[in-house]
matplotlib code that plots the C-alpha trace (Angstrom):
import matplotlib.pyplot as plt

x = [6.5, 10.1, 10.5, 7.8, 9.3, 12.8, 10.6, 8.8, 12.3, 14.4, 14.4, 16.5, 19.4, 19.3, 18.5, 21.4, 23.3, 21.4, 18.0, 16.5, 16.2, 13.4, 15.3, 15.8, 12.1, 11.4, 8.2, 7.0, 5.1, 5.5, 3.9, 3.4, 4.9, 3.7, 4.7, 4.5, 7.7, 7.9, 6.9, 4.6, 2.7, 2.3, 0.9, -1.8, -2.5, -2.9, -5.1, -7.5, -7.6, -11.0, -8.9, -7.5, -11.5, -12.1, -9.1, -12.5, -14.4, -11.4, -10.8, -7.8, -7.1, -10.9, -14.1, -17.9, -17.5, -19.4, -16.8, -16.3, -12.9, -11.9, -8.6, -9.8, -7.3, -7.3, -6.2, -3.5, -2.0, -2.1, -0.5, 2.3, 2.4, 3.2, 5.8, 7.3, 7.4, 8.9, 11.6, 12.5, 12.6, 15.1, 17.5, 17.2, 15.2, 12.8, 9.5, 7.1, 8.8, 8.1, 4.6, 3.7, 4.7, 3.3, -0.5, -0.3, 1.0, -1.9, -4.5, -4.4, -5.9, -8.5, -11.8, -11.2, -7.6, -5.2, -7.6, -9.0, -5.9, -5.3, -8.0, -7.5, -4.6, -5.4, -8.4, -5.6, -2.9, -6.2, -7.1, -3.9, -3.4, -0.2, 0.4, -1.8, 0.0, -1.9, 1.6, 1.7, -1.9, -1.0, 1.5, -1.0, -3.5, -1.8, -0.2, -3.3, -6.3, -7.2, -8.1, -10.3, -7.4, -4.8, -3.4, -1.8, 1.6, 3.3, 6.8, 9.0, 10.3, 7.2, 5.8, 8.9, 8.3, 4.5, 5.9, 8.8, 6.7, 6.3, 5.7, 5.3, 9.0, 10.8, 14.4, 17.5, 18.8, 17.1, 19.9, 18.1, 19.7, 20.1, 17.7, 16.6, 12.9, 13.1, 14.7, 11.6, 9.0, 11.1, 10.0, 6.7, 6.1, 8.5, 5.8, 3.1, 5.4, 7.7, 6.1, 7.7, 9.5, 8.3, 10.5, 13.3, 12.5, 14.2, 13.1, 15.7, 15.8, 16.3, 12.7, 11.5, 13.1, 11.9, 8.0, 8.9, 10.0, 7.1, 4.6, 5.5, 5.8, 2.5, 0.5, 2.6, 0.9, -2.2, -3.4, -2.7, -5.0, -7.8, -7.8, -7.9, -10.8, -12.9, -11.4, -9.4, -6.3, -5.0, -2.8, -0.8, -0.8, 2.1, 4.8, 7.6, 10.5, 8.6, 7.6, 10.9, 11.9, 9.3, 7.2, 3.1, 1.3, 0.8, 2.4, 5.5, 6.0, 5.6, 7.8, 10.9, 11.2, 10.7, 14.0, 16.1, 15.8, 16.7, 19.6, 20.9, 20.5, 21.8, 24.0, 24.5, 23.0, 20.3, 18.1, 19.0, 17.4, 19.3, 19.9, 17.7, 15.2, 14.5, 14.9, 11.2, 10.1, 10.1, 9.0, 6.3, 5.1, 5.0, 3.3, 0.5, -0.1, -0.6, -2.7, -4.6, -4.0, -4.6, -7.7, -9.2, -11.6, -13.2, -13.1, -17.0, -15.9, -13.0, -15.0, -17.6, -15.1, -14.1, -17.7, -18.1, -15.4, -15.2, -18.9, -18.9, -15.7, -17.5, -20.7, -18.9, -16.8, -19.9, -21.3, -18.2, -18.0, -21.9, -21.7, -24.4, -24.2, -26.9, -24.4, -22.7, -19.3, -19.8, -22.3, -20.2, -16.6, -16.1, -18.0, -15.8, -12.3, -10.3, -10.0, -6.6, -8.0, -10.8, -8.1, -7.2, -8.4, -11.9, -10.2, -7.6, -10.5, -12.6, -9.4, -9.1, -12.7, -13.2, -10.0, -10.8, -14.0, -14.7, -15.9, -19.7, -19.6, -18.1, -21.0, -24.1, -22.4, -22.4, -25.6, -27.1, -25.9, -28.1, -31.5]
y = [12.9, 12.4, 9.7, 7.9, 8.7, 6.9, 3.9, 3.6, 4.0, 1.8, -0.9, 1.4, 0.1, -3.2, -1.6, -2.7, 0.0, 0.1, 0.6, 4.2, 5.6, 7.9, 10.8, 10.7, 11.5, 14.5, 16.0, 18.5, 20.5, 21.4, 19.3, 19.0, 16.0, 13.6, 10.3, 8.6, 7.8, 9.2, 6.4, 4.9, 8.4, 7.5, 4.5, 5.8, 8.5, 5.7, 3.8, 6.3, 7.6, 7.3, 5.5, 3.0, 2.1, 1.3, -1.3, -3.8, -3.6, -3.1, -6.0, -7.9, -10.1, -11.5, -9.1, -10.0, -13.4, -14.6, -16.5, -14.5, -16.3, -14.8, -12.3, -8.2, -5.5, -5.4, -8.8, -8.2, -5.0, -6.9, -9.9, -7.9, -5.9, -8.9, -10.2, -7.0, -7.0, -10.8, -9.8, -6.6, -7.8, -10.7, -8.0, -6.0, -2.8, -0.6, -2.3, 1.0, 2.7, -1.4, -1.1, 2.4, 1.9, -1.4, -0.6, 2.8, 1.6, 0.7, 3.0, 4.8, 1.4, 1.9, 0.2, -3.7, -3.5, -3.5, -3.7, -0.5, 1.4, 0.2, 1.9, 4.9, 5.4, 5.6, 8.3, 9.9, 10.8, 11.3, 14.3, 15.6, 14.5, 12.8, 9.1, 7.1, 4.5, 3.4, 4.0, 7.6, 7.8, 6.5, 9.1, 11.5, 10.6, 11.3, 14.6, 16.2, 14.0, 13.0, 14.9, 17.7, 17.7, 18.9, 15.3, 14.1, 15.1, 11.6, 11.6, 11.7, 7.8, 6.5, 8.4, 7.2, 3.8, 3.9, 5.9, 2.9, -0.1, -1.3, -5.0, -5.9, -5.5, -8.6, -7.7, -10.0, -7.4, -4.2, -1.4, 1.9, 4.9, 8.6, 11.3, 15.0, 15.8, 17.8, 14.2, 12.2, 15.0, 15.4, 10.9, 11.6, 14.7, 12.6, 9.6, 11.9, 13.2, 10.5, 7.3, 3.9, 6.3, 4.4, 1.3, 3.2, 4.3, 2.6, 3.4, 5.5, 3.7, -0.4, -0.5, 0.3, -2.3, -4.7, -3.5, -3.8, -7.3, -8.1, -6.9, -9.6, -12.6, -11.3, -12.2, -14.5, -17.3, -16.3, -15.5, -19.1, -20.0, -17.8, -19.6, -22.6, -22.2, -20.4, -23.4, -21.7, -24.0, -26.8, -27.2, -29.5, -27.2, -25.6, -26.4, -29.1, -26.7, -24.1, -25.8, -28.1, -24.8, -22.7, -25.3, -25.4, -24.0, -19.7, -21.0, -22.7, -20.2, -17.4, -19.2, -20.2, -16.4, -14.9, -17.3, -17.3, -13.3, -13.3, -15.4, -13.5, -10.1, -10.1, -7.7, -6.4, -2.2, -4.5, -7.1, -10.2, -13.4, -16.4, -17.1, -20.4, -18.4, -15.7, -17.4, -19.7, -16.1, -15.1, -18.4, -18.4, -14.6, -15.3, -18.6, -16.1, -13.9, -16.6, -18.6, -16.7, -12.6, -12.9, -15.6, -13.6, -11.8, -12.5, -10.1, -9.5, -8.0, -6.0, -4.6, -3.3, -2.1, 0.1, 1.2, 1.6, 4.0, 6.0, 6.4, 7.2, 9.3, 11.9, 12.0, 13.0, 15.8, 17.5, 17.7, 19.5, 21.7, 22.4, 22.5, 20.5, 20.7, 17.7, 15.8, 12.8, 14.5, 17.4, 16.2, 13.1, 14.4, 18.2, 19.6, 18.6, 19.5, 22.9, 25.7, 24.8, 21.2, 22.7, 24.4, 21.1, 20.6, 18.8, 16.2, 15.4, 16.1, 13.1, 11.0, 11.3, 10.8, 7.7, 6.2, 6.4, 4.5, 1.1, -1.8, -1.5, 2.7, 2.5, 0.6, 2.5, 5.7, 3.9, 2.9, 7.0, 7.5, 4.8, 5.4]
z = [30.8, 30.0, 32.1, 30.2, 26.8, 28.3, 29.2, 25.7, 24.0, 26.2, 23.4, 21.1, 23.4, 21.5, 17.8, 15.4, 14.0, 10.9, 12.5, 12.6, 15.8, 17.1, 17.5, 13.3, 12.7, 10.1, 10.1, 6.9, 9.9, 13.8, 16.2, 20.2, 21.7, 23.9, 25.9, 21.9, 20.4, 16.6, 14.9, 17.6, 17.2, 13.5, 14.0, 15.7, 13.5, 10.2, 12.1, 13.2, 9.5, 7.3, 4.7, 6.8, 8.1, 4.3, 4.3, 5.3, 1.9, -0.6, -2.9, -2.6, -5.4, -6.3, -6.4, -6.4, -4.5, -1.8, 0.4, 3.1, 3.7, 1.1, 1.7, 2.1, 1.4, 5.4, 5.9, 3.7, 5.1, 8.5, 6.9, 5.7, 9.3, 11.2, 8.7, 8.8, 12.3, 13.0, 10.5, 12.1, 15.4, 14.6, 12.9, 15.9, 13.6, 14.5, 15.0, 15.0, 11.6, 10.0, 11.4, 10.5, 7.1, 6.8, 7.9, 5.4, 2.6, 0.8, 2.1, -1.6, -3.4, -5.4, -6.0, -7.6, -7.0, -9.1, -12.4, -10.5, -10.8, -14.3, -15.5, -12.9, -14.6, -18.1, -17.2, -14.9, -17.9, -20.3, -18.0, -17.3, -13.8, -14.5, -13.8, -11.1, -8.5, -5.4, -3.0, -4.5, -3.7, 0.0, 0.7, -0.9, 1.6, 4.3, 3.5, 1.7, 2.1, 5.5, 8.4, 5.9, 4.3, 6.2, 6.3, 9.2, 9.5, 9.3, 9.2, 6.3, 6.8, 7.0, 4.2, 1.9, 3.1, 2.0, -1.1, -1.9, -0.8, -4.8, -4.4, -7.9, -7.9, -6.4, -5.7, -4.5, -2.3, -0.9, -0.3, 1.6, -0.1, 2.0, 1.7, 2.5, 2.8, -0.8, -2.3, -0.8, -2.4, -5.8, -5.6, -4.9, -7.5, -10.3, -10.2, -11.4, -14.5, -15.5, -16.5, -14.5, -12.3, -9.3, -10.5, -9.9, -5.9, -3.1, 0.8, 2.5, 5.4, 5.9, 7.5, 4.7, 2.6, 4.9, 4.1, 0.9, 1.0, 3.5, 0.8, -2.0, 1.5, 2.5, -1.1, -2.8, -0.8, 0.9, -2.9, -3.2, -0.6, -1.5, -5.4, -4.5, -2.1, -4.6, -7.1, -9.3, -9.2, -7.2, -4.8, -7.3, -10.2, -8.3, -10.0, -8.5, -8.6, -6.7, -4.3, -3.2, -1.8, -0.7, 0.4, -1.5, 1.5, 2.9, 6.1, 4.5, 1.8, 4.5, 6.7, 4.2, 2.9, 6.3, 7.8, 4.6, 4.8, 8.3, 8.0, 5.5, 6.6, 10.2, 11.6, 7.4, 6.2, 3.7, 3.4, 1.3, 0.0, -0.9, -5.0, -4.8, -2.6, -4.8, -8.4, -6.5, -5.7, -9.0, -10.5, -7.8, -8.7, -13.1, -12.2, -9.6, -12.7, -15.2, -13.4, -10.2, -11.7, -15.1, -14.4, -11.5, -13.4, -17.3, -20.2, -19.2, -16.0, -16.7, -19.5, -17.1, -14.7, -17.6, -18.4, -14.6, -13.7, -16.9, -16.6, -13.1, -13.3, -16.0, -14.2, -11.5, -13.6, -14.4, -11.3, -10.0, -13.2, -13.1, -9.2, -8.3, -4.5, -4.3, -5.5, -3.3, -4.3, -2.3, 0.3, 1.1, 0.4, -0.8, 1.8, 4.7, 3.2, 3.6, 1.0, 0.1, -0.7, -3.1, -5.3, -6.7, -10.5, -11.0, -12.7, -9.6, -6.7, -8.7, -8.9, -5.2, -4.2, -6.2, -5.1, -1.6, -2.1, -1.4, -3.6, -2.6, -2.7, -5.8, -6.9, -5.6, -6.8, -10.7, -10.3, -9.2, -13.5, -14.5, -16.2]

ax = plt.figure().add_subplot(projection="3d")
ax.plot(x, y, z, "-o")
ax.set_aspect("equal")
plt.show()
């Protein structure tokens, strides 16, 4: 066997000096090795997780439409994977912590995206569970959720990767910053209790700023794509300035970040954009918001969103507090975790159960509350 595990890590001997090598690997628990690098062992474990199967039927950007060309939550983690990837190979990182990180760190999105975790939020902090992210919700899947939950005992750098990922926050440099297990869980336990705290989280190693980067490359442009096919904008609504540099297409925009990062980061401990670059990233991102984001969905719907998941999320309250074992929450969910799982609040087992659904669960368990 340890011949094998020489083989599968021979490619460490061209990692740059800033990569993370297998050997670095914490754990939170024990476990029994096999022929699977650290990292290439975590891959495996996100992928065979429940959450991971739901990526399929999450909304990306755009909910109810019928183009099925239309980008899933799935396409999008892989999207972001295999950006991840290209730029990590071509600064000589290591390719299984980018991947790992990459196809987990949005396994904690809710349903309808990021109107979803709006409102998951607000009933979150009304019930005293603290503030709701999806990337705290990631990591919280996979230390406490999956596998009955036990979680899966993924490592700590690709938990504070999935933790760190925020890419709502475009940056001009990404510097990884040392930690100790008990710094990474004082991040994760600060999100719940201090409000914006995630704004202030960098990844501790430079894999993980590269996911982080990879995330903003891997919507800024498909998103593009999917509005105009549904004919929400125009290719030419883009404005001039924008597009002179980043080109108007998913496949130049994808490809001018992707390059510009690369030659600017070799053989250097972070990853760095150009000034002209980033100033279109950021142009490109307020135009998305005004113009695809804030357009994706009318008042109508985000009003019944509302109705939908507070209705939904006090049905399901009772049910726990009037345990009703007939109840989906316990025959579907409940039923199959540990004991230490079921000491959780009410409040924070429903948070967690109707996070993990997907669009069309979401929607049949609403509809078992109406008359």
């Amino acid at each position: 066997m340890n011949n094998i595990q020489e083989i599968m890590l021979k490619r460490e001997q061209l990692y740059s000096k800033y990569a993370t090598k297998d050997k670095e690997a914490i754990r939170l628990k024990n476990y029994t090795p096999d022929i699977r690098p650290n990292f290439f062992r975590d891959i495996d474990r996100i992928i065979h997780t429940e959450s991971y199967t739901r990526y399929m039927d999450k909304t990306q950007v755009f909910s109810f439409n019928d183009n099925d060309n239309i980008s899933k939550r799935m396409t999008h983690v892989q999207l972001v994977s295999k950006i991840a990837r290209t730029i990590g190979r071509a600064l000589s990182l290591n390719e299984d912590l980018i991947e790992a990180i990459a196809l987990g760190h949005d396994l904690g999105h809710v349903p309808f995206g990021h109107e979803g975790e709006r409102i998951l939020n607000a009933i979150s902090i009304k019930y005293n569970e603290g503030y709701f992210n999806h990337n705290v919700q990631s990591a919280r899947n996979l230390m406490y959720i999956e596998n009955q939950g036990n979680g899966q005992n993924i490592s700590i750098q690709v938990l504070d990767g999935i933790l760190c990922h925020n890419g709502e926050l475009e940056q001009e440099n990404y510097h990884p910053k040392t930690k100790t297990t008990n710094d990474f869980l004082n991040d994760y336990e600060s999100c719940y209790t201090k409000e914006n705290y995630i704004k202030s989280l960098a990844p501790m190693t430079l894999e993980g700023c590269v996911v982080r980067i990879s995330d903003i490359i891997g919507y800024i442009g498909r998103d593009i794509e999917d509005a105009i096919k549904i004919n929400l904008i125009n290719r030419s609504d883009i404005p001039q300035e924008i597009t002179s540099v980043l080109g108007n297409t998913n496949r130049e925009i994808v490809n001018t970040i992707t390059l510009d990062i690369i030659n600017n980061s070799i053989d250097k401990p972070s990853i760095n954009i150009s000034k002209d670059v980033f100033q279109a990233i950021k142009n490109l991102k307020k135009w998305n918001y005004e113009n695809i984001y804030e357009k994706a969905h009318t008042k109508e719907e985000l009003q019944k969103y509302q109705d939908m998941f507070e209705t939904l999320f006090t049905n399901l309250l009772k049910e726990l507090e009037n345990k009703n074992l007939n109840s989906n929450i316990y025959k579907v969910y409940l039923n199959s975790m540990n004991e230490e799982y079921k000491k959780n609040t009410p409040a924070r087992i429903v948070i967690d159960y109707i996070a993990g659904m997907t669009d069309d669960f979401f929607i049949k368990e609403y509809q078992n509350y109406q008359d």
